[in-house]
DOPA-197072 format. One line per field, with one value per residue: residue in three letters; y, x, z of N, C-alpha, C, O in turn. Coordinates in steps of 0.05 Angstrom, whole numbers, plus 5000, padded with zeros to 4 digits. Atoms other than C-alpha are relative to their C-alpha. Layout:
<rs>
residuo = (ALA/...)
n_Y = (Y/...)
n_X = (X/...)
n_Z = (Z/...)
ca_Y = (Y/...)
ca_X = (X/...)
ca_Z = (Z/...)
c_Y = (Y/...)
c_X = (X/...)
c_Z = (Z/...)
o_Y = (Y/...)
o_X = (X/...)
o_Z = (Z/...)
</rs>
This chain:
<rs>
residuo = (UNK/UNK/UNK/UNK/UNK/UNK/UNK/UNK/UNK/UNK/UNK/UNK/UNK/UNK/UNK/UNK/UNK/UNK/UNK/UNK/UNK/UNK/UNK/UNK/UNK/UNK/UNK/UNK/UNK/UNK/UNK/UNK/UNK/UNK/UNK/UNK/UNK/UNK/UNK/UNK/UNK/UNK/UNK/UNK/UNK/UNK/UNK/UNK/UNK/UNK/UNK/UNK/UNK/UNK/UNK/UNK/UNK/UNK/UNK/UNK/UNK/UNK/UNK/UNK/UNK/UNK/UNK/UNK/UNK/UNK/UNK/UNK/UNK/UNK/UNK/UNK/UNK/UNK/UNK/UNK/UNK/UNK/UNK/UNK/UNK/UNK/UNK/UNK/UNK/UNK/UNK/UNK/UNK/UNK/UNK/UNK/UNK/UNK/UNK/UNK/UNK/UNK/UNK/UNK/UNK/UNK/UNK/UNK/UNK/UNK/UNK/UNK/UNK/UNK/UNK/UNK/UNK/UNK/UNK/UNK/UNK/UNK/UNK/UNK/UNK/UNK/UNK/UNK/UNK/UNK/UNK/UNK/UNK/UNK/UNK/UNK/UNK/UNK/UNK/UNK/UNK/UNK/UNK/UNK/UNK/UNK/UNK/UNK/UNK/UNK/UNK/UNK/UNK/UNK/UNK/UNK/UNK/UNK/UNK/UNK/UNK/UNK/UNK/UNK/UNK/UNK/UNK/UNK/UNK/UNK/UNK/UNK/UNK/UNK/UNK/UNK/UNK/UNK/UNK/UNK/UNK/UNK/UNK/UNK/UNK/UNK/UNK/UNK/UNK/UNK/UNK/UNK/UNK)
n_Y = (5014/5010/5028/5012/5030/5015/4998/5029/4990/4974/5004/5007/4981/4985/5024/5009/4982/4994/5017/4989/4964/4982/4967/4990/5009/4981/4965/4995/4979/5015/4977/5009/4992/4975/4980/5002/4987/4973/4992/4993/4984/4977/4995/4989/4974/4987/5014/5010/4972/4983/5007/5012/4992/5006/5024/5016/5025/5031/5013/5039/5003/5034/5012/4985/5014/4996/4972/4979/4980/4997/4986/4979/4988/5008/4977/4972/5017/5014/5033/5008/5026/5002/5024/5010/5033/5021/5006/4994/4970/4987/5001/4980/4987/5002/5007/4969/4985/5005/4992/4970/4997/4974/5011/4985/5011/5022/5004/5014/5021/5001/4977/4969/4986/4998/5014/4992/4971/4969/4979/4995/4973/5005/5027/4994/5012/4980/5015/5019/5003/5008/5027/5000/5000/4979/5001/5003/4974/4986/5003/4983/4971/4996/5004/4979/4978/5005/5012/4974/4975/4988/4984/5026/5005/5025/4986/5024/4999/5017/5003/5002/5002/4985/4977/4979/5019/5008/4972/5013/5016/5004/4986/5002/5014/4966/4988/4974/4997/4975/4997/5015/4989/5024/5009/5016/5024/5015/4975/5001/4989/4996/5007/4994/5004)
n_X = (5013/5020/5003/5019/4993/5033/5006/4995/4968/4998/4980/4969/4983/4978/4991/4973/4986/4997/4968/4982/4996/5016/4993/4995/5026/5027/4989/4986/4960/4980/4991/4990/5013/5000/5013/5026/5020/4994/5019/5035/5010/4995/5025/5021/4991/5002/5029/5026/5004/5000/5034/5018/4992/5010/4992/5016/5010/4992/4995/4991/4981/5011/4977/4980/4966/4994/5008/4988/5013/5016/4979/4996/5025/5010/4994/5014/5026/5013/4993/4991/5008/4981/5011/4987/5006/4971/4991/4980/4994/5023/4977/4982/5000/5003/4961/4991/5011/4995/4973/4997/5013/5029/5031/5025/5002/5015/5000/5023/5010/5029/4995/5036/5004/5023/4995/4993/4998/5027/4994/4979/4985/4984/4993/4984/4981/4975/4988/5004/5025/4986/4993/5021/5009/5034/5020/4989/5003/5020/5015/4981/5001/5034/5005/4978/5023/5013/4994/4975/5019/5009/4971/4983/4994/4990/4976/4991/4978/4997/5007/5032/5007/5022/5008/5027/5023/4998/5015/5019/5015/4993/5027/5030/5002/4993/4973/4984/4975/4972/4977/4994/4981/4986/4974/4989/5019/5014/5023/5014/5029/5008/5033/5014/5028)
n_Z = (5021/4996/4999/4994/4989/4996/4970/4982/5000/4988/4981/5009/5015/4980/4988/5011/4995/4971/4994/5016/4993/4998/5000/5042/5006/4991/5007/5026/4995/4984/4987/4987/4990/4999/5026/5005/4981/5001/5023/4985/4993/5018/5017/4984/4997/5034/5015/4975/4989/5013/5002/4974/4988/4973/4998/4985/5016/5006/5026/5014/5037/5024/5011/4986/4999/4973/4977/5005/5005/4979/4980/5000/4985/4975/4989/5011/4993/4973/5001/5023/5014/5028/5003/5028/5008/4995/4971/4993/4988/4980/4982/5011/4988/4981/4993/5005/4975/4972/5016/5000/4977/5008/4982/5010/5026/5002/5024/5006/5028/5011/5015/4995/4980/4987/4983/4970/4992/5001/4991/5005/5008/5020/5020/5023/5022/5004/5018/4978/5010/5028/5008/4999/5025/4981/4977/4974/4988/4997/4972/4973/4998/4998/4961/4992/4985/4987/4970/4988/4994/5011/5004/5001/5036/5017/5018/5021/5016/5018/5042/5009/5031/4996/4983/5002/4991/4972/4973/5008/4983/4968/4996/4999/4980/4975/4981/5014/5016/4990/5019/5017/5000/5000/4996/5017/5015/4978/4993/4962/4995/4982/5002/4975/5000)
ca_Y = (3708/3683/3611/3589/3520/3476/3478/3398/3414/3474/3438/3400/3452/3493/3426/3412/3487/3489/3438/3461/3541/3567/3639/3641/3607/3663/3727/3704/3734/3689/3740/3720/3713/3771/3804/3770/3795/3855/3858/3846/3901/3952/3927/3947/4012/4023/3996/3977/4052/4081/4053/4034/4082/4059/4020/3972/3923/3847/3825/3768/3749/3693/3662/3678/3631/3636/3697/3749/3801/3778/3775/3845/3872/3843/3911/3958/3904/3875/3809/3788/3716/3693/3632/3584/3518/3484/3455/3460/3536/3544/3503/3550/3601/3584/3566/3643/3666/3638/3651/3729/3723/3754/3737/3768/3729/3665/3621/3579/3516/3532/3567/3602/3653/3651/3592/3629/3705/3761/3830/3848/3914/3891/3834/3829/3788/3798/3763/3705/3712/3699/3628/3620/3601/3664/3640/3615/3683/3719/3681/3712/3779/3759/3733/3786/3836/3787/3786/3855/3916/3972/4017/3948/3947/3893/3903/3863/3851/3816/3801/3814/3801/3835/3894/3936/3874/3857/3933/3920/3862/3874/3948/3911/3874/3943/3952/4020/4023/4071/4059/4025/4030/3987/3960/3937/3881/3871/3915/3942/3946/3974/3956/3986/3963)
ca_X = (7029/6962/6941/6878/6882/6817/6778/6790/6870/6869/6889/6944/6972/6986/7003/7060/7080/7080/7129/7172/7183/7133/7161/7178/7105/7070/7112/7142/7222/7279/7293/7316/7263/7277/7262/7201/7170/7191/7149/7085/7090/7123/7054/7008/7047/7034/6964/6918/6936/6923/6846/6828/6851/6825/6860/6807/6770/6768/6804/6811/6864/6830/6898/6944/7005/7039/7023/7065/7020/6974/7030/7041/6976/6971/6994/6940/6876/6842/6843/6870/6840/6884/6848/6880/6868/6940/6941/7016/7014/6969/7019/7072/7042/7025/7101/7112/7059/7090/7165/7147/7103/7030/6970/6917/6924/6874/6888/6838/6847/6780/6763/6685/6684/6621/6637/6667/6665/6615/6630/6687/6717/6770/6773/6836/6866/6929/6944/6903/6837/6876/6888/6815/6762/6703/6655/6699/6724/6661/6635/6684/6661/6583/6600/6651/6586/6555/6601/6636/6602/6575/6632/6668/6719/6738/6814/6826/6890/6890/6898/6834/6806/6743/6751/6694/6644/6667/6655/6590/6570/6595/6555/6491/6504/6515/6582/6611/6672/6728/6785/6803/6872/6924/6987/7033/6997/6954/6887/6867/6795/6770/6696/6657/6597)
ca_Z = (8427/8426/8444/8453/8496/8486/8552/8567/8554/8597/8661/8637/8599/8659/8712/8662/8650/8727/8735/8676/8696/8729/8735/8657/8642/8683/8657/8600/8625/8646/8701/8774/8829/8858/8797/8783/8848/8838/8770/8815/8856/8790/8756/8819/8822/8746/8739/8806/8832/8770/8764/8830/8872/8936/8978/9014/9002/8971/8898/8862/8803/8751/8739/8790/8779/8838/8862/8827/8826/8888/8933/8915/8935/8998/9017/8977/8992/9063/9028/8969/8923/8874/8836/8782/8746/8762/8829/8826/8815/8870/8915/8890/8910/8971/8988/8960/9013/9071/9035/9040/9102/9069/9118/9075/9008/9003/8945/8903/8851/8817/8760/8786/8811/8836/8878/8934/8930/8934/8952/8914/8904/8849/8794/8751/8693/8675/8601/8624/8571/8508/8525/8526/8478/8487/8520/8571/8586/8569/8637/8685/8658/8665/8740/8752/8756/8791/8858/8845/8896/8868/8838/8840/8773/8731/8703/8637/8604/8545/8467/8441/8371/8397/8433/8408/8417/8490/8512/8474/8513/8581/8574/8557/8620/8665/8674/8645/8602/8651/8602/8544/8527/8484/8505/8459/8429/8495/8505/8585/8593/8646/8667/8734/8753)
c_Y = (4987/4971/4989/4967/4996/4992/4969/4995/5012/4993/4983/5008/5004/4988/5007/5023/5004/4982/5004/5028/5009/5033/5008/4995/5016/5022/5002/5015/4981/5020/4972/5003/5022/5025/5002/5017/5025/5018/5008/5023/5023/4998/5011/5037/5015/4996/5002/5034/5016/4999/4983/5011/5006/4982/4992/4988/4970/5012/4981/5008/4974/5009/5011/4992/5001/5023/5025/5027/5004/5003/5026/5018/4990/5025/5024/4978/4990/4968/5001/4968/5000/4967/4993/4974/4979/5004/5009/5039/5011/4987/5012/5019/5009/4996/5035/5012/5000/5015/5031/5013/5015/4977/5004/4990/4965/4983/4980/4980/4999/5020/5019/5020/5015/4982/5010/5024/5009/5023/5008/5023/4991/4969/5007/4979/5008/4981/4961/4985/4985/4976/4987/4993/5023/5001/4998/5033/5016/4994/5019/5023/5001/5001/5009/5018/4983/5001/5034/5026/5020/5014/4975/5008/4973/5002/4977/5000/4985/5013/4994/5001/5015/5012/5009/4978/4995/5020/4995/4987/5010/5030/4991/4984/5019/5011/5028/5003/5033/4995/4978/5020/4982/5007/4986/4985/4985/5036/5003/5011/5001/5002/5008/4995/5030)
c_X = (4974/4993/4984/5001/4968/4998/5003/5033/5012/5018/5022/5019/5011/5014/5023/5020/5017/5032/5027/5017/4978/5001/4993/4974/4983/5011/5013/5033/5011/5016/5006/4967/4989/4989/4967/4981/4989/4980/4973/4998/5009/4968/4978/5003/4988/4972/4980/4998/4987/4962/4986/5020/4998/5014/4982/4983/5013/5010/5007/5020/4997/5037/5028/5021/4999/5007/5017/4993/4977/5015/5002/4980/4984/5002/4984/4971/4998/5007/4997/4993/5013/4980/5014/4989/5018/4994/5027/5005/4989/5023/5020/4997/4992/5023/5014/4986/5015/5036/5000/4982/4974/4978/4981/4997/4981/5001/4984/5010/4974/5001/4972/5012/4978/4998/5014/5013/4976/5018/5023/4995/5020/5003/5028/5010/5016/5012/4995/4966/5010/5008/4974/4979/4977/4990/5004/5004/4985/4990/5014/4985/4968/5002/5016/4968/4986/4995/5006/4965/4996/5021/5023/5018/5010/5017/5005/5019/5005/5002/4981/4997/4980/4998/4970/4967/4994/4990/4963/4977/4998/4984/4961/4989/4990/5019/5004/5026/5008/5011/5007/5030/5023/5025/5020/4977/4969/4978/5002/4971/4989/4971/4988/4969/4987)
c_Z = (5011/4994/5010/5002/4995/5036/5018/4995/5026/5025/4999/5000/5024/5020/4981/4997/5038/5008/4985/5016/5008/5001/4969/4999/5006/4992/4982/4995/5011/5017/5033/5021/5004/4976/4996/5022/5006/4975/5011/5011/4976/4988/5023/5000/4976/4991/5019/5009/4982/4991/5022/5019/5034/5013/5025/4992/4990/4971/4998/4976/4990/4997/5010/4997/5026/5020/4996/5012/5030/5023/5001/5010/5016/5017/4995/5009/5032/4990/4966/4990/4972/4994/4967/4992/5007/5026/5009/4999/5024/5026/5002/5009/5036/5011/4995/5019/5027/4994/5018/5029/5001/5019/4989/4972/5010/4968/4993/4982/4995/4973/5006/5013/5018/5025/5028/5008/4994/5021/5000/4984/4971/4994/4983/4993/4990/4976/5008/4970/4971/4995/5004/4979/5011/5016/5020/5022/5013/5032/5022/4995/5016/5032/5014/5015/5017/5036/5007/5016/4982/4999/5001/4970/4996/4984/4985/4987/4990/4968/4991/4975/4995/5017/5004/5012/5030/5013/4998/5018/5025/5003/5007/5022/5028/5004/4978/4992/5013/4989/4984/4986/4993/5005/4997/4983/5015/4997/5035/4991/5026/5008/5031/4994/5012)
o_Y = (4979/4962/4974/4952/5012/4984/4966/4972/5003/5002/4985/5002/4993/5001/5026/5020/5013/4986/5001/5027/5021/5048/5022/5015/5017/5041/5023/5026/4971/5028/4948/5021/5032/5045/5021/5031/5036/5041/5027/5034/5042/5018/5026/5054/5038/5001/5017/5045/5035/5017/4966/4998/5024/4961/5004/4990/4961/5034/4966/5028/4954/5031/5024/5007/5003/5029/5040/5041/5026/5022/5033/5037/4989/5027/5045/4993/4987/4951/5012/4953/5013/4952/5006/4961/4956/5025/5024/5053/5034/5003/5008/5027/5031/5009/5045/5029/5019/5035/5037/5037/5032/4953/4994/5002/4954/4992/4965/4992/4982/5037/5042/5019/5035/4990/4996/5028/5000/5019/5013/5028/5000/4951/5029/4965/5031/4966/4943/4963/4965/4968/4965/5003/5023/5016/5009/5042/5025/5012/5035/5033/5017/5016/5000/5019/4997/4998/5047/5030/5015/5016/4982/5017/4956/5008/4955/5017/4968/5033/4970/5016/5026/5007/5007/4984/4996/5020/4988/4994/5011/5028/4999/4978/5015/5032/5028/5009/5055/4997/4955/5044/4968/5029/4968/4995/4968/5060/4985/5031/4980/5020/4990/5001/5032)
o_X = (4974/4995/4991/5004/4949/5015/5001/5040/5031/5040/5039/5041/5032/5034/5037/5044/5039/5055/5048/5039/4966/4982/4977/4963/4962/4997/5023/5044/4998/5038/5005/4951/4969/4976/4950/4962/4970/4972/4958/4978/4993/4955/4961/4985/4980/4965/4961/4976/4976/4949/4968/5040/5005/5018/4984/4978/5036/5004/5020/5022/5010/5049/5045/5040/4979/5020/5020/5008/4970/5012/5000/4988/4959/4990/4988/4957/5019/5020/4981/5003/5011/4972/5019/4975/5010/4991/5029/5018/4993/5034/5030/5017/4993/5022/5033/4998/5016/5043/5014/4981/4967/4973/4962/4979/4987/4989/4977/5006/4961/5018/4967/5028/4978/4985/5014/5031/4958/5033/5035/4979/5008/5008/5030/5019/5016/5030/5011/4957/5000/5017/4978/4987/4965/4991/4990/4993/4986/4983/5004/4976/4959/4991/5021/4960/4972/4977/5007/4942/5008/5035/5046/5005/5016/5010/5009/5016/5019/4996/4974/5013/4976/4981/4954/4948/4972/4975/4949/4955/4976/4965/4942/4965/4974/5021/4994/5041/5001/4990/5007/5033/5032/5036/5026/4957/4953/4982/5009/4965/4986/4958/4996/4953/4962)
o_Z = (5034/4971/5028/4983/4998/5053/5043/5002/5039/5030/5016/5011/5032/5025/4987/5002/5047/5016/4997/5029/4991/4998/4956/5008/4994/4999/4973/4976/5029/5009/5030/5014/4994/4975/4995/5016/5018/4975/5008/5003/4979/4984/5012/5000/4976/4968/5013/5010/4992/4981/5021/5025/5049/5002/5046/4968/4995/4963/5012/4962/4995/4994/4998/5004/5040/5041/5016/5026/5040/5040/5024/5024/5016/5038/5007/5022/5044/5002/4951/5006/4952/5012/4947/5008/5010/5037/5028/5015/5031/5042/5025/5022/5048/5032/5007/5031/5043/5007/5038/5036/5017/5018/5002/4960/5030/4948/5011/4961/5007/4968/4997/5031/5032/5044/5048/5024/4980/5040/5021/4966/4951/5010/4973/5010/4982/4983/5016/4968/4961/4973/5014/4958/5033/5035/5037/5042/5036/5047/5037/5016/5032/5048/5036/5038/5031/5052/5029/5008/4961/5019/4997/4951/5013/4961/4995/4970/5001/4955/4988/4963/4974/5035/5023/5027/5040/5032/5017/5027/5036/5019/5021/5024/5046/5018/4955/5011/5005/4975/4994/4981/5011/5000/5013/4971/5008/4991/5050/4978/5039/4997/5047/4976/5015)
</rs>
């Protein structure tokens, strides 16, 4: 479901989810750890291989929780940046780094991502934009091209009201629309600079 948080909400929201459930809060399943972790790498297997079939290089994940998904591709990336707004998810997952023993994940409380990357091979959001008001979003995509290398992509997974507009924009920016493709109720857009 779609839930656009107002942008002076935003870190609250997820602080209090964090302390609630953070597992459920970032994947939406009352499943068992194990399980959950297990989602991160079924979605790398099902997704990161399937449009970024390189493995090397930097990525980032706007809104990592605690590292479902970045944990998981500590094993297909050089270095992995997970960045969130909740402090407590970010301690979370930092307690899941050491937990599972990943040396190559770096995690951020911030939301730029201009503030402390360049020269990234892979960006991804993963049901992360939809709690967003536009513009907010829209930035990541503007300063996505700004950091990602050349052939860099930008994987989006969200509930979009404006598909067609977003390819739109983010074309008139530079990037090139590789795949657009819905999922369930969730779009993937795939964007290379």
């Amino acid at each position: 479901m779609k839930s656009i948080i107002p942008p002076d909400k935003m870190k609250d929201y997820w602080e209090e989810r964090a302390s609630q459930d953070a597992l459920f809060w970032t994947w939406s399943n009352k499943v068992s750890e194990e399980e959950y972790f297990k989602s991160g790498v079924n979605w790398v297997e099902e997704h990161v291989k399937k449009y970024f079939p390189i493995n090397k290089g930097k990525c980032i994940e706007i809104g990592c929780g605690v590292g479902r998904v970045t944990i998981a591709l500590a094993s297909y990336f050089e270095q992995v940046v997970g960045i969130d707004i909740s402090e407590r998810m970010i301690r979370k997952a930092f307690a899941y780094k050491e937990k599972f023993k990943v040396n190559n994940v770096e995690y951020i409380n911030n939301t730029s991502l201009l503030s402390h990357a360049m020269n990234v091979d892979f960006i991804f959001t993963l049901t992360v934009f939809q709690h967003m008001y536009q513009e907010i979003w829209w930035k990541y995509i503007v300063d996505g091209y700004e950091i990602l290398n050349a052939g860099g992509r930008f994987y989006v997974h969200a509930l979009f009201d404006l598909v067609d507009d977003s390819i739109k924009k983010a074309e008139e920016i530079g990037y090139k629309l590789i795949a657009k493709e819905q999922e369930g109720d969730c779009w993937i857009l795939i964007l290379e600079k």
